[in-house]
mmCIF file of the N, C-alpha and C atoms, coordinates in Angstrom:
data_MODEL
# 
_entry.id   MODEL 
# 
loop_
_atom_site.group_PDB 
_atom_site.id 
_atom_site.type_symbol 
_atom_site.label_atom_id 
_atom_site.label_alt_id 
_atom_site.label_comp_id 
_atom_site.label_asym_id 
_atom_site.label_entity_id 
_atom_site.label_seq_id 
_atom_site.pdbx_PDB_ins_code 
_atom_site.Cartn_x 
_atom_site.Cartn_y 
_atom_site.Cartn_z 
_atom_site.occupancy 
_atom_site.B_iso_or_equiv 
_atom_site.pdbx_formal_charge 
_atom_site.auth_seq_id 
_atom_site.auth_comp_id 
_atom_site.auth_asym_id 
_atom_site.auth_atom_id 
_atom_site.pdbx_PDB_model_num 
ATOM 1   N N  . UNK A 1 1  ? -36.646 -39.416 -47.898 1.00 0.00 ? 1  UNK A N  1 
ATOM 2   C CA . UNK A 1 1  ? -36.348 -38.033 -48.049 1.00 0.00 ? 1  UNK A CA 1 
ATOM 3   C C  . UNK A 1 1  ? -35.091 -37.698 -47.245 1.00 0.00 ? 1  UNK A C  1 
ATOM 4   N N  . UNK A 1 2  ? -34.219 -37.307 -47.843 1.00 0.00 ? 2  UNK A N  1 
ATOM 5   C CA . UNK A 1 2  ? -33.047 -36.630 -47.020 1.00 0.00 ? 2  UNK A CA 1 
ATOM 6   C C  . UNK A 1 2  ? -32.844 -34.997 -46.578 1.00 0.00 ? 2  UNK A C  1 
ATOM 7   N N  . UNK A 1 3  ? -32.567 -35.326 -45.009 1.00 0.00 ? 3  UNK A N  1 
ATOM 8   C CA . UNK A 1 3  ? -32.675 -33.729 -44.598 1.00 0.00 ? 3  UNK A CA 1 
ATOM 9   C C  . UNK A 1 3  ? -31.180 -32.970 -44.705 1.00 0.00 ? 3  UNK A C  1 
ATOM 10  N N  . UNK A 1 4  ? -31.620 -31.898 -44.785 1.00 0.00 ? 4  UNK A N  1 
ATOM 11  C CA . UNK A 1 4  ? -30.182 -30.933 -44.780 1.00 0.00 ? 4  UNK A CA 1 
ATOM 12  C C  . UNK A 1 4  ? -29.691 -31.118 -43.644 1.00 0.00 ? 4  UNK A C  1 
ATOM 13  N N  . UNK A 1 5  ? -28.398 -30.812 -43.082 1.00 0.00 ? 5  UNK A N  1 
ATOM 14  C CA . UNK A 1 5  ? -28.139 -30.102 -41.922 1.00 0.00 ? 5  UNK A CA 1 
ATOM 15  C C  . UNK A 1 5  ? -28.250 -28.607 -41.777 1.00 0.00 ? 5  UNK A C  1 
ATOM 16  N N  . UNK A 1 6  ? -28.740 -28.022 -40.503 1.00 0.00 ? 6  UNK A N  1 
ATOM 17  C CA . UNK A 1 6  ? -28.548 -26.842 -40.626 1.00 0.00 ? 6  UNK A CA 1 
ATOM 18  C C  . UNK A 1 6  ? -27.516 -26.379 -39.882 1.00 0.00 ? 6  UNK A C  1 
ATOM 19  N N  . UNK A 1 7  ? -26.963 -24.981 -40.534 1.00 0.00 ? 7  UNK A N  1 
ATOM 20  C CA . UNK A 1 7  ? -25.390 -24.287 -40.374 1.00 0.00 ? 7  UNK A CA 1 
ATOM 21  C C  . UNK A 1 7  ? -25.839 -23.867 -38.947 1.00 0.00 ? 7  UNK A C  1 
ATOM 22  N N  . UNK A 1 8  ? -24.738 -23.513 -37.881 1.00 0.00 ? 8  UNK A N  1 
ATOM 23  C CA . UNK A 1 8  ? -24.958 -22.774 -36.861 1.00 0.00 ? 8  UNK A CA 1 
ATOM 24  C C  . UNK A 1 8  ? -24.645 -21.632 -37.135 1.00 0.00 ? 8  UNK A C  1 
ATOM 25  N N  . UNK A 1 9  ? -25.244 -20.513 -36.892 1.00 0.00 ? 9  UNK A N  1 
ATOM 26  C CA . UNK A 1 9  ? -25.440 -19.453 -37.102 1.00 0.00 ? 9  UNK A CA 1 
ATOM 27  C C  . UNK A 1 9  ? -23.793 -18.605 -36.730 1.00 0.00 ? 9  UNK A C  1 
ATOM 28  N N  . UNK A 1 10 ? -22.960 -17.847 -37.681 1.00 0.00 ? 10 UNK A N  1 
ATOM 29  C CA . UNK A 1 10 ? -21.486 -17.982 -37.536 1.00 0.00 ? 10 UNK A CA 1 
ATOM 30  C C  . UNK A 1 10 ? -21.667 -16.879 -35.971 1.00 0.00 ? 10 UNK A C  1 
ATOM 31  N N  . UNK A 1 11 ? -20.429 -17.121 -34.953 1.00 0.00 ? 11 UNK A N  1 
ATOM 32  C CA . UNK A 1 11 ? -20.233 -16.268 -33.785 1.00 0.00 ? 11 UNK A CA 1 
ATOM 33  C C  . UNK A 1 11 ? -20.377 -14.760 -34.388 1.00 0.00 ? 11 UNK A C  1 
ATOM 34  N N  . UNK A 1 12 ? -20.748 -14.360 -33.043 1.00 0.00 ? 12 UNK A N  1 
ATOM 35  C CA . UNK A 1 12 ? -20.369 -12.403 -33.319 1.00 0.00 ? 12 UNK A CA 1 
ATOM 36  C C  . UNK A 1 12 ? -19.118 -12.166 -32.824 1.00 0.00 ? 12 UNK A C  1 
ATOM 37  N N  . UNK A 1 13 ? -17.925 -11.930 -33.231 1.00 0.00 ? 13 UNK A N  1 
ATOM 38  C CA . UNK A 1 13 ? -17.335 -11.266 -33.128 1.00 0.00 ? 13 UNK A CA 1 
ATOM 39  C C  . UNK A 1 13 ? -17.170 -10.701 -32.020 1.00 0.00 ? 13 UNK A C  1 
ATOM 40  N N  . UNK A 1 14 ? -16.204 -10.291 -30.623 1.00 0.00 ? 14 UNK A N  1 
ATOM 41  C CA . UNK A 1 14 ? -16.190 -9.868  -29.430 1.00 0.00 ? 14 UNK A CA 1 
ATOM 42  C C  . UNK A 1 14 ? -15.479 -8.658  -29.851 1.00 0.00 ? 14 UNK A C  1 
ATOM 43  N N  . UNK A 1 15 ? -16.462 -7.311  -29.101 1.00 0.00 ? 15 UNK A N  1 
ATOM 44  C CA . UNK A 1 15 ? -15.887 -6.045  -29.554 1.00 0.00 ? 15 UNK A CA 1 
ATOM 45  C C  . UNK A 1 15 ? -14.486 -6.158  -28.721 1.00 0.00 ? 15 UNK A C  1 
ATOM 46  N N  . UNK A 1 16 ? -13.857 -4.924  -29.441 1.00 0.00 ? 16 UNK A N  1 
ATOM 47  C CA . UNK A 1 16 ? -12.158 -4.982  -28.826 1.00 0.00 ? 16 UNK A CA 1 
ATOM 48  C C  . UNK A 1 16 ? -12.506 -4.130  -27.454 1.00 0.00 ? 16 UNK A C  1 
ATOM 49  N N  . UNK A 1 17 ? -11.642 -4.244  -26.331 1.00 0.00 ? 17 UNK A N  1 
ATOM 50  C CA . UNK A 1 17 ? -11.812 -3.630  -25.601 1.00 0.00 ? 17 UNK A CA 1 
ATOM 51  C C  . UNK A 1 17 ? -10.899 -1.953  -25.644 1.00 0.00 ? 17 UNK A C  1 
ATOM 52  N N  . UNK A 1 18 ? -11.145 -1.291  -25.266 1.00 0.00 ? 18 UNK A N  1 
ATOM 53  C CA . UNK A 1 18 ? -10.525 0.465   -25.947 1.00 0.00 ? 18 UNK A CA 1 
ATOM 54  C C  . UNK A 1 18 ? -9.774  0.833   -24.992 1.00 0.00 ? 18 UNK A C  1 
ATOM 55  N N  . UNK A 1 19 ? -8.733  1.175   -24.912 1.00 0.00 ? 19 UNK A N  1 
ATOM 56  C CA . UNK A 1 19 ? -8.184  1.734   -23.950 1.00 0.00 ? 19 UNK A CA 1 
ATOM 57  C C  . UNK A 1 19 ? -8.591  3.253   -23.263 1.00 0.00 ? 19 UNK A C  1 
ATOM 58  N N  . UNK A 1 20 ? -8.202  3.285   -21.955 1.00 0.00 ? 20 UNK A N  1 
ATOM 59  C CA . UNK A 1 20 ? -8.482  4.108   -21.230 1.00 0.00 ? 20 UNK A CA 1 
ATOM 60  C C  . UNK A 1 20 ? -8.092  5.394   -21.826 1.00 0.00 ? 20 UNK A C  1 
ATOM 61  N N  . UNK A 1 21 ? -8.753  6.521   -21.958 1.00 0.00 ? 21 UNK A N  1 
ATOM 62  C CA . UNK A 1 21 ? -8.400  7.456   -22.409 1.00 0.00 ? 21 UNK A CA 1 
ATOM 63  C C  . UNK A 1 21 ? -7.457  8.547   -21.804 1.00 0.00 ? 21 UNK A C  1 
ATOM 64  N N  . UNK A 1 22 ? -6.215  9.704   -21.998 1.00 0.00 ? 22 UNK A N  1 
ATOM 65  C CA . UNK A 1 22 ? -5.628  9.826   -20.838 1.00 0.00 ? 22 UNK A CA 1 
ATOM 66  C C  . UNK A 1 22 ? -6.588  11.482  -20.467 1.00 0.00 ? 22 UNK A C  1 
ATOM 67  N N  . UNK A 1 23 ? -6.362  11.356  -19.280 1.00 0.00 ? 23 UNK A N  1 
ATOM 68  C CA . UNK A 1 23 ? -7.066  12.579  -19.335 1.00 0.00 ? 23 UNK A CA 1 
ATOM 69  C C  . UNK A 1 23 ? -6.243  14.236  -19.944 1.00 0.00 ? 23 UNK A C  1 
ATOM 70  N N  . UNK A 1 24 ? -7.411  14.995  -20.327 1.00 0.00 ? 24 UNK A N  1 
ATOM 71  C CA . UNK A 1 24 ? -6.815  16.072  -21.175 1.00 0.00 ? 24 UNK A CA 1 
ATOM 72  C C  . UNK A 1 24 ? -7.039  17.491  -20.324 1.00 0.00 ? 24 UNK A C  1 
ATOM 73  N N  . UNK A 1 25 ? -5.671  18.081  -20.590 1.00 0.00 ? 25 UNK A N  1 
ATOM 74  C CA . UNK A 1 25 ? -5.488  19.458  -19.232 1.00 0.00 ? 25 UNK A CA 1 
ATOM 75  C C  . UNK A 1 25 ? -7.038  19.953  -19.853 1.00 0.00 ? 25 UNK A C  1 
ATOM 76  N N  . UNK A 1 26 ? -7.864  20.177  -18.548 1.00 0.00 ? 26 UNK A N  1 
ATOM 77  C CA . UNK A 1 26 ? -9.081  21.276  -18.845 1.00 0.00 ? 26 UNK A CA 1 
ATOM 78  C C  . UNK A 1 26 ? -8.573  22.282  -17.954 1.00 0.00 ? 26 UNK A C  1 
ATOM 79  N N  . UNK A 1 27 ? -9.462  23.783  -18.257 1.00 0.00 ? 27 UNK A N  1 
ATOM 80  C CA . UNK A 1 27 ? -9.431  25.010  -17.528 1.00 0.00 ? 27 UNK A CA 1 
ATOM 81  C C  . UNK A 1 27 ? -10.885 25.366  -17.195 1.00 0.00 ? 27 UNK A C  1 
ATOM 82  N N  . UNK A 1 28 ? -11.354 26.051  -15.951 1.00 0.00 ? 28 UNK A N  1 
ATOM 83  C CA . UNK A 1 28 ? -12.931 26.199  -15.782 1.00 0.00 ? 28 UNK A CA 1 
ATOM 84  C C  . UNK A 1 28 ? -12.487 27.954  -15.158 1.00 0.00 ? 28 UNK A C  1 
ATOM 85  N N  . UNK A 1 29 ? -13.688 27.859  -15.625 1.00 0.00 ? 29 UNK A N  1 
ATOM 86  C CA . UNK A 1 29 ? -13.882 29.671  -14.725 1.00 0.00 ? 29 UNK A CA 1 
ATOM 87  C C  . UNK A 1 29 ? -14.067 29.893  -13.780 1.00 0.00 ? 29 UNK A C  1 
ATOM 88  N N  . UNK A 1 30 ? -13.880 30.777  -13.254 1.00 0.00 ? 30 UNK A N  1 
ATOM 89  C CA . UNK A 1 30 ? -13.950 30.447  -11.528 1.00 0.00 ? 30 UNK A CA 1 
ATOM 90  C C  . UNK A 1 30 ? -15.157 31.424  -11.414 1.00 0.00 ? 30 UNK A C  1 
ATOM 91  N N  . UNK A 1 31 ? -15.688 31.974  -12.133 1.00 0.00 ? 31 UNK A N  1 
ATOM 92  C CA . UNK A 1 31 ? -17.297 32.825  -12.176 1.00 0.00 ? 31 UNK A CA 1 
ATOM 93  C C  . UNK A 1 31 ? -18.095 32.409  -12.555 1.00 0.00 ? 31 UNK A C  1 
ATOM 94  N N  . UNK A 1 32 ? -18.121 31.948  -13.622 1.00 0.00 ? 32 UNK A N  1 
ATOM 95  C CA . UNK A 1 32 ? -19.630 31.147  -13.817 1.00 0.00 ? 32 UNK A CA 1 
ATOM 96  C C  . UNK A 1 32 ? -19.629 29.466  -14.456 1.00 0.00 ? 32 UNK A C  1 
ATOM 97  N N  . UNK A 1 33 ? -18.271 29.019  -13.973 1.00 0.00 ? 33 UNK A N  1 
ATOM 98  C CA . UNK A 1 33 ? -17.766 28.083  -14.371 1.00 0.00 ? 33 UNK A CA 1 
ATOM 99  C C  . UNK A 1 33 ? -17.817 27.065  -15.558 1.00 0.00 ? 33 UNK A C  1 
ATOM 100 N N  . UNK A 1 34 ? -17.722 27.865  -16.710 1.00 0.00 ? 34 UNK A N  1 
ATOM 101 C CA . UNK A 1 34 ? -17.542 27.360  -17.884 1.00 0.00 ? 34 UNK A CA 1 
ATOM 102 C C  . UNK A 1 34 ? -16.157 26.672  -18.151 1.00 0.00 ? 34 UNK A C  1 
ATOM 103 N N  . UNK A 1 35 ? -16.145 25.921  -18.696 1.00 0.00 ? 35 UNK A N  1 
ATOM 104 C CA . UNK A 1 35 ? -15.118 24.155  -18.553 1.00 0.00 ? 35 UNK A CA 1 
ATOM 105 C C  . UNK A 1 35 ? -14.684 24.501  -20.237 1.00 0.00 ? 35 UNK A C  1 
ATOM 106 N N  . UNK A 1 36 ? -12.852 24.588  -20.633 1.00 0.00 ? 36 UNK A N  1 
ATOM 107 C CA . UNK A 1 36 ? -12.768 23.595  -21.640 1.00 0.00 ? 36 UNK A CA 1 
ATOM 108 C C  . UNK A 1 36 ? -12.138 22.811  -21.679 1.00 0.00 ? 36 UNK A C  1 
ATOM 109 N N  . UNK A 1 37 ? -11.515 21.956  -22.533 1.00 0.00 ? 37 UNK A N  1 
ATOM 110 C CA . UNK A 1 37 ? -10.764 20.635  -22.672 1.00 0.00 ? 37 UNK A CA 1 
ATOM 111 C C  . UNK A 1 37 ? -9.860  20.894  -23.653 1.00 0.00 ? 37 UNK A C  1 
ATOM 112 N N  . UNK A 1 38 ? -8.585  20.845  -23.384 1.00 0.00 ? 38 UNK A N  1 
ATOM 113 C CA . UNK A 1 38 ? -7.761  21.055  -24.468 1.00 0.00 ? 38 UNK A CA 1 
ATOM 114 C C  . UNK A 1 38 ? -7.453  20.296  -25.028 1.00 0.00 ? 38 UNK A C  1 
ATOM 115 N N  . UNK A 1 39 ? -7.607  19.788  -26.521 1.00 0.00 ? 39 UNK A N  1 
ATOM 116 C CA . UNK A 1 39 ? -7.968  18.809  -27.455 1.00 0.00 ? 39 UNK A CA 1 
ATOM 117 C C  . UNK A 1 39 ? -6.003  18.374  -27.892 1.00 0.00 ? 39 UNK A C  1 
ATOM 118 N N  . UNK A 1 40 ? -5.206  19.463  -28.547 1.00 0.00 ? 40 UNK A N  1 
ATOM 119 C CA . UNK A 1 40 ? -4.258  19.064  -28.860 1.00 0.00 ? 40 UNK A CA 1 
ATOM 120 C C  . UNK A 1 40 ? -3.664  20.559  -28.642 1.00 0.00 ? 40 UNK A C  1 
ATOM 121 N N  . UNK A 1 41 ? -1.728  20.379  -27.945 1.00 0.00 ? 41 UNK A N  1 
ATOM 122 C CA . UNK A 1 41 ? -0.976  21.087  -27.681 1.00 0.00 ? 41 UNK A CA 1 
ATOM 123 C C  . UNK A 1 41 ? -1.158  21.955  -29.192 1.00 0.00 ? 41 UNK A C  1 
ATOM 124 N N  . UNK A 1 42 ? -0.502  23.090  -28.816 1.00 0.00 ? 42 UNK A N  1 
ATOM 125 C CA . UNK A 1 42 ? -0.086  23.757  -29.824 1.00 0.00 ? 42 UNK A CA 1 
ATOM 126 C C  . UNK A 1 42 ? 1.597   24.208  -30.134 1.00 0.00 ? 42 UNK A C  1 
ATOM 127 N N  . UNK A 1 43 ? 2.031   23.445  -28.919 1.00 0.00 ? 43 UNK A N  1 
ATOM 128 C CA . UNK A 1 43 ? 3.815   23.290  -29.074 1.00 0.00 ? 43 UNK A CA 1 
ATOM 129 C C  . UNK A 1 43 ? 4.473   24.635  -29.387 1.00 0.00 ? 43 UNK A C  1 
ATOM 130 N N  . UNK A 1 44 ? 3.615   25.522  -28.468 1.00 0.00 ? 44 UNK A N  1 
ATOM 131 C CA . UNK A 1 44 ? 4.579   27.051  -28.122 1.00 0.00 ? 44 UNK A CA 1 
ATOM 132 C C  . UNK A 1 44 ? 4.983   26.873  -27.097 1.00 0.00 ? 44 UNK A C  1 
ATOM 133 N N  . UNK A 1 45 ? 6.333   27.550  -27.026 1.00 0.00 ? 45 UNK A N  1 
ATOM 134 C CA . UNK A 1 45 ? 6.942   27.758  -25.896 1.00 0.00 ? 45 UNK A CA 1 
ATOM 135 C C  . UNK A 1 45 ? 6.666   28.275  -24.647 1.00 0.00 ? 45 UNK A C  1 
ATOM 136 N N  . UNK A 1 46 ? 5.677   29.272  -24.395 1.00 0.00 ? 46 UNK A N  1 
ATOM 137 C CA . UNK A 1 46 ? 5.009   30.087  -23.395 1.00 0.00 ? 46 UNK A CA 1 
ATOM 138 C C  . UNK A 1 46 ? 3.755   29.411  -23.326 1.00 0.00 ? 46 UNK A C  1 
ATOM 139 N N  . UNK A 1 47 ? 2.843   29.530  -22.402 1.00 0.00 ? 47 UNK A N  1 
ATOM 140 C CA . UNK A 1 47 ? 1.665   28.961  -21.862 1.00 0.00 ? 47 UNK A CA 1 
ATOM 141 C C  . UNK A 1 47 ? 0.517   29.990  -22.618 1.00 0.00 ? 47 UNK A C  1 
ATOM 142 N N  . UNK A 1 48 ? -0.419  29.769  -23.186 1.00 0.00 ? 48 UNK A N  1 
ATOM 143 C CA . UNK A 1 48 ? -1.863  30.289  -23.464 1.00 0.00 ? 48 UNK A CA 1 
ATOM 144 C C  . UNK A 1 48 ? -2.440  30.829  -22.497 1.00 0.00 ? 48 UNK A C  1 
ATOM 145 N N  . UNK A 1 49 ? -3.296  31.907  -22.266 1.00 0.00 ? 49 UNK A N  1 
ATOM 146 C CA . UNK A 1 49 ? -4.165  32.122  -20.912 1.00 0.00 ? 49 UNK A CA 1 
ATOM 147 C C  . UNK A 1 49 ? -5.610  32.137  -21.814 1.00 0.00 ? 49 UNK A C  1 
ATOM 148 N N  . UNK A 1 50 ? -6.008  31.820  -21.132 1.00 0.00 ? 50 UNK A N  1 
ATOM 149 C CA . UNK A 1 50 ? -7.408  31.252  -21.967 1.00 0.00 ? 50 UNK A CA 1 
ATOM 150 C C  . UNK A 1 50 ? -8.468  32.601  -21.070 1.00 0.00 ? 50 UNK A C  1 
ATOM 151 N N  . UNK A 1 51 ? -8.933  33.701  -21.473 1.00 0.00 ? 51 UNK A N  1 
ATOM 152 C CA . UNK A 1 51 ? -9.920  34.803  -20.307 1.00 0.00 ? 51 UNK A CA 1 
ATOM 153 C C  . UNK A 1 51 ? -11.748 34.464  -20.676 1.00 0.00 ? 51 UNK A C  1 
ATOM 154 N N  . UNK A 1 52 ? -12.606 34.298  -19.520 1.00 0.00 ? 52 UNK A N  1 
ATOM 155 C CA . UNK A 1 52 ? -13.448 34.313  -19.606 1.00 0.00 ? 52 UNK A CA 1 
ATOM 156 C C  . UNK A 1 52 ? -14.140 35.245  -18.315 1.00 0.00 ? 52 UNK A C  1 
ATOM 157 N N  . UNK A 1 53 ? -15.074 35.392  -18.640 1.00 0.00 ? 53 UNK A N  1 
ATOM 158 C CA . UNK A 1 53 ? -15.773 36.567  -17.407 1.00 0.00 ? 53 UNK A CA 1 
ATOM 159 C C  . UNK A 1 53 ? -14.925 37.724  -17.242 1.00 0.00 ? 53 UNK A C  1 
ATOM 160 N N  . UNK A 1 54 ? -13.759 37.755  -18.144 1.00 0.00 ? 54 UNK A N  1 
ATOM 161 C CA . UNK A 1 54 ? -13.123 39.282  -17.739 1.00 0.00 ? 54 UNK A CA 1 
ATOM 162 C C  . UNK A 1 54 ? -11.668 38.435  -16.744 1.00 0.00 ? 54 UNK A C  1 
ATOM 163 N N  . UNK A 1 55 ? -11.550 37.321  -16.349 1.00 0.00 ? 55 UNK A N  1 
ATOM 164 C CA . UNK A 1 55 ? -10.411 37.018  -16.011 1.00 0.00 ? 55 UNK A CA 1 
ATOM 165 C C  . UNK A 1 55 ? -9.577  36.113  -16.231 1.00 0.00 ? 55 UNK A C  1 
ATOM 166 N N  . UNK A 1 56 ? -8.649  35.546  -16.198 1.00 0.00 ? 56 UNK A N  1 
ATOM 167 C CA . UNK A 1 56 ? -7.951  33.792  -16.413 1.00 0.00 ? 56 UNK A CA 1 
ATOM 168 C C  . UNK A 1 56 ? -8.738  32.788  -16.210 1.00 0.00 ? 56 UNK A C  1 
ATOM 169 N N  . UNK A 1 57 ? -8.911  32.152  -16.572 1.00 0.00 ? 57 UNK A N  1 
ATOM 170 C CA . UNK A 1 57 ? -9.347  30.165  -16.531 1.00 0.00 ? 57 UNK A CA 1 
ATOM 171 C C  . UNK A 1 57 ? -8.220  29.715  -15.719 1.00 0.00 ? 57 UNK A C  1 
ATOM 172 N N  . UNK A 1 58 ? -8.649  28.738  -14.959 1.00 0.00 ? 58 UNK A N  1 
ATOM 173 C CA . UNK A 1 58 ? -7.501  28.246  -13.561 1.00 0.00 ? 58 UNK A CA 1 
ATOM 174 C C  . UNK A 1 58 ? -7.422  26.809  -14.437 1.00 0.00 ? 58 UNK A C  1 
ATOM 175 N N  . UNK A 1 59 ? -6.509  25.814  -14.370 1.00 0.00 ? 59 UNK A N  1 
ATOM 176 C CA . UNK A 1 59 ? -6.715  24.290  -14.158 1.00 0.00 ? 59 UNK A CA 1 
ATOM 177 C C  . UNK A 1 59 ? -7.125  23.537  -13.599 1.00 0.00 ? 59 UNK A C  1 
ATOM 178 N N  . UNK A 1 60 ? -8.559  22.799  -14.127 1.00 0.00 ? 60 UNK A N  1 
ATOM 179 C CA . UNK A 1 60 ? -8.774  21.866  -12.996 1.00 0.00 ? 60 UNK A CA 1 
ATOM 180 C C  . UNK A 1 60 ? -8.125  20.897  -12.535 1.00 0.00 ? 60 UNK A C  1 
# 
């Protein structure tokens, strides 16, 4: 009787490693400290003021 060989089971694949993400300007409240993250510029010339609680959001 002749035996098969058996296949080695093919490698997995090594996930890619991801680069570091850069960090993104956030603003928090300085009252009850609600946080956002600004996702993408909006490429105006003047700065946004972002108001929560009735005043400006600072940069963290």
């Amino acid at each position: 009787m002749a035996t098969k060989k058996m296949k080695k089971p093919a490698a997995k694949p090594k996930a890619k490693v991801k680069a570091k993400a850069k960090p993104k300007p956030g603003l928090e409240c300085g009252i009850c400290g609600y946080r956002v993250t600004v996702d993408e510029a909006c490429g105006c010339a003047e700065e946004h003021v972002l108001i929560c609680c009735g005043e400006p959001m600072v940069k963290k």
